[in-house]
C-alpha positions, 0 to 999 in steps of 0.5 A: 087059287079059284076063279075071280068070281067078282070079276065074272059075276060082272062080266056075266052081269054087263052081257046079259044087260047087253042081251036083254037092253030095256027089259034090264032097269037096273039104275042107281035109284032102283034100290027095291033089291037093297032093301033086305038081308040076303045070303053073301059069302065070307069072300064078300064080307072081308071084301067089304070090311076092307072098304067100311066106312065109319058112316057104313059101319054105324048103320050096319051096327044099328041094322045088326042089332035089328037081325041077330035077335032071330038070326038063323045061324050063330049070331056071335060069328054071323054065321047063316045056318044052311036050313033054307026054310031058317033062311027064307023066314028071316029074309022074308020078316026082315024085308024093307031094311036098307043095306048098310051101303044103300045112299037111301038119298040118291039109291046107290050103292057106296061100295059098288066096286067092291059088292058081293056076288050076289048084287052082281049077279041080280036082275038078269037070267045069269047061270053061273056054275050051275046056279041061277039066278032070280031075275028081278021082278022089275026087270022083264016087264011084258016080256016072254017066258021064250024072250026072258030065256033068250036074254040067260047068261050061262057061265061054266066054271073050271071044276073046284074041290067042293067046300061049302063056305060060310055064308053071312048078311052084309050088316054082319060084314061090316058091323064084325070089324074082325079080321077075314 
């Protein structure tokens, strides 16, 4: 069995919170980065079919009727195409759609414990197992290229056969209703 990634992506998450403390404004109502599809893997979707919600799983059946017109990938299994320039079209035309778990009343998450990687890991400088994050563009403000870099997490991870997973959108996650 592989490492927890949830778990360290958290714990990676709360350091670089504590490193960079004010330049961090992660909060509930800071919701800009719930506000598009994004790649998470299959790990993540059946995490989050396991917590679906009939209200989650309305608003996820209504945004996946908006995305899988030009889904870049295969629209019947939800499966996103490895093609980054698919990919980034897609995110990029789709930008401003609220994540089926997004409370667009108070900006929090509904299923905060139990988020994809990719949520944990956003905002800060976190390196994890040789990949970077983006640092959120809300984050930082007035800070340095040398003072942003001070705040960078880095992560290892025990070495693991490499198996490219199958990646997916959270509206898919929670619209599938099928089995992980």
């Amino acid at each position: 069995m592989g490492p927890n990634l949830p778990v360290i992506a958290e714990a990676a998450f709360q350091e670089a919170k504590q490193r960079a403390g004010d330049w961090i404004v992660c909060r509930p109502g800071c919701d800009s980065c719930c506000r598009r599809p994004f790649a998470i893997t299959e790990e993540d979707a059946a995490r989050l079919r396991a917590v679906a919600t009939p209200g989650i799983v309305a608003r996820a059946e209504a945004a996946w009727a908006r995305l899988q017109a030009d889904f870049p990938g295969d629209a019947s299994t939800g499966t996103l195409s490895d093609r980054e320039d698919w990919r980034e079209w897609f995110f990029a035309r789709h930008q401003g759609l609220a994540c089926p778990a997004l409370d667009e009343e108070t900006g929090s998450c509904l299923v905060h414990q139990h988020r994809p990687v990719a949520c944990r890991l956003y905002g800060p400088l976190i390196t994890i197992g040789g990949e970077t994050s983006d640092p959120c563009p809300l984050c930082y403000l007035g800070a340095t290229a040398a003072e942003i870099e001070q705040t960078r997490v880095t992560v290892e991870l025990p070495p693991a056969p490499v198996t490219p997973g199958r990646e997916t959108v959270i509206a898919w996650a929670f619209a599938s209703r099928m089995l992980p």
